[in-house]
N, C-alpha and C positions, 0 to 999 in steps of 0.2 A: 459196554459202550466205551468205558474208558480204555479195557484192553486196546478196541479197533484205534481211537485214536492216537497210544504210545506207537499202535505197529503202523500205522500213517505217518507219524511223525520219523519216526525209526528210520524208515523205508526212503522218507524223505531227503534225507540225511546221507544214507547212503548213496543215493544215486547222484543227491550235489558232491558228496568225495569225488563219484567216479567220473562224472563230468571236470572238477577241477584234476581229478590225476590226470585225464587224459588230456586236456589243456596242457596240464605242462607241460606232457611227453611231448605233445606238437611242435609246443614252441622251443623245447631241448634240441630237436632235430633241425625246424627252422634255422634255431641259434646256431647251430654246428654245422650245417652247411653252408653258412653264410661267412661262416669263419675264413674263408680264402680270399674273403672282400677286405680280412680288416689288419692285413699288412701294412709297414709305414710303407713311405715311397723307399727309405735307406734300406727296410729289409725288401722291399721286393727288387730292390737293384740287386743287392747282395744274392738273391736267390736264380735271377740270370745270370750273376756270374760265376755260381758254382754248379750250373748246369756241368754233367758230365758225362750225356747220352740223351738222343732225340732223335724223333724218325718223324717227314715231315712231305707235304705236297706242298709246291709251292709253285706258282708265276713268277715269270721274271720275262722283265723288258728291259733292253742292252740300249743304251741311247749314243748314239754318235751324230756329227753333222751331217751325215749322209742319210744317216736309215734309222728306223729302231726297230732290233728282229725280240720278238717274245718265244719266250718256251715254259713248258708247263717240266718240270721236274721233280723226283723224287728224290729223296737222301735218308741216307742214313748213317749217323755218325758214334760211339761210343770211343771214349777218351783211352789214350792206350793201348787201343784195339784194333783200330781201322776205319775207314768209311768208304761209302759207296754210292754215286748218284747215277740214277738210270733215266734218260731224257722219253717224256712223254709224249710230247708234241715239240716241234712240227712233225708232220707224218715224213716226213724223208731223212727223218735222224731217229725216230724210235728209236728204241730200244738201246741204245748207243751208251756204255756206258763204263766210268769210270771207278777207279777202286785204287785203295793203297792201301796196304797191310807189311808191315816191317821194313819201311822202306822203299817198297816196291812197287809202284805205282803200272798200273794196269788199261790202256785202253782198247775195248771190245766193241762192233760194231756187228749185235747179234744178224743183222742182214745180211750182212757180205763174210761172216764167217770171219773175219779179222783178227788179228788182236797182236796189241804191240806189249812190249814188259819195259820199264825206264828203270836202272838202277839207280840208286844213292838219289833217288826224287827228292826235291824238299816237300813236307810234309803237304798232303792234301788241303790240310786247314787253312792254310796261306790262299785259297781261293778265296777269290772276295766276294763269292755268293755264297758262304756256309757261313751259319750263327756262330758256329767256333771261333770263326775269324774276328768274327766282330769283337768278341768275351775278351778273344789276346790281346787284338786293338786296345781293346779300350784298360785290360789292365796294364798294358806296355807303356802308357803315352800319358804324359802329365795333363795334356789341353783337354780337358773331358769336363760333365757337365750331367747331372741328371734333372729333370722338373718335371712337374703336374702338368697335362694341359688336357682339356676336358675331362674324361674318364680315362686318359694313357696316362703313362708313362712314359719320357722321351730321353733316350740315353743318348747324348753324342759324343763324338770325340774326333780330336782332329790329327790326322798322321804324322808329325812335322817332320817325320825324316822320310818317307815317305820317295822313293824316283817313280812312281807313277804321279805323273799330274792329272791323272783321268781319274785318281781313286788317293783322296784326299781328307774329304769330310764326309761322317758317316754316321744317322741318327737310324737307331732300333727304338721300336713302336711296341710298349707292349700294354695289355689291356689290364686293369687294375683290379675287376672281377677274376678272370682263369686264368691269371699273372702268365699268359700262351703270347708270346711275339703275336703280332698281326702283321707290320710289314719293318721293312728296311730300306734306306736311302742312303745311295752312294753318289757324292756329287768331285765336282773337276776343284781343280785349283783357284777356279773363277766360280766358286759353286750355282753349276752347272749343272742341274741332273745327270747321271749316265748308268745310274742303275735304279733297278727298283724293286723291290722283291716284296709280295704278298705270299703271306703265311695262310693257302686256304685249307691246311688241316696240319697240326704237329701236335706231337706224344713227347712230354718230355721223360729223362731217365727212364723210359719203358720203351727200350729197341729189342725189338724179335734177334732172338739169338744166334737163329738159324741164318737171317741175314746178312750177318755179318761175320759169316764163316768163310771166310775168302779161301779160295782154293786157286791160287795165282801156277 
């Protein structure tokens, strides 16, 4: 009798361990992937501005007085290397696409069989719809600014030397869970919308290699 009750008690014992070891291992796991929430705001600024490779789907609407035309694009950029963006939509530009590698700036219009080569191009990153652009922005130029505002993060900064007045002021959007951009805002001299760009899928530091094997 007494036996059955040390091996009931015994028995007891053990399966509260195993229930408590497997609780913790739960919440080890919980705890550690939850770990990309709990950057400050200063390191997750600090971590988009040492992005140095991303491949990304993005919208973009171009806004002017007259019109605002949208296109759906791809990119892909690694630091030192090259980039590349291939336009998605609208169906009459498909496939259209841009590249520079050493220099050498690249455009291809796979429908009409095309393609132009530009020497001594200034670097691709100077386009004011690549995240790159924005990182130089903003480490170039004293007027800049980061804060909290709901679950973002809002980076901005302002060009002052800047001879386009259509491309002036410029906040990136980024989310404080998968520290991933979500959008960017390019506004005029009169801040003025004229660009806008939605991040609806980007990989950071993880660009396909093969991608970005330009063969110019």
């Amino acid at each position: 009798m007494i036996n059955k009750k040390v091996f009931f008690i015994v028995l007891s014992i053990i399966i509260l361990c195993f229930f408590i070891f497997l609780g913790l291992n739960v919440y080890k796991k919980m705890n550690n992937g939850n770990n990309i929430s709990k950057l400050t705001v200063e390191e997750l600024t600090q971590y988009i501005l040492n992005i140095d490779a991303y491949q990304a789907q993005v919208s973009v609407e171009v806004i002017s007085n007259k019109n605002t035309n949208k296109y759906k694009l791809e990119q892909y950029y690694e630091k030192n290397k090259g980039a590349k963006q291939t336009v998605i939509e609208p169906e009459a530009i498909a496939g259209m696409q841009t590249t520079l590698s050493g220099g050498v700036l690249k455009l291809t219009n796979t429908k009409m069989d095309l393609t132009k080569l530009y020497e001594n191009c200034p670097d691709v990153s100077e386009n004011n719809l690549w995240l790159s652009t924005f990182i130089d922005d903003y480490n170039r130029y004293e007027s800049k600014q980061f804060k909290e505002k709901n679950n973002e993060i809002v980076m901005s900064v302002k060009l002052e030397e800047s001879n386009n007045k259509y491309n002036i002021f410029k906040e990136l959007y980024i989310d404080k869970v998968t520290h991933k951009p979500t959008k960017m805002l390019i506004q005029d001299i009169n801040q003025n919308k004229t660009v806008y760009i939605e991040y609806n899928e980007i990989e950071i530091n993880n660009v396909n290699e093969d991608i970005l094997a330009f063969k110019l």
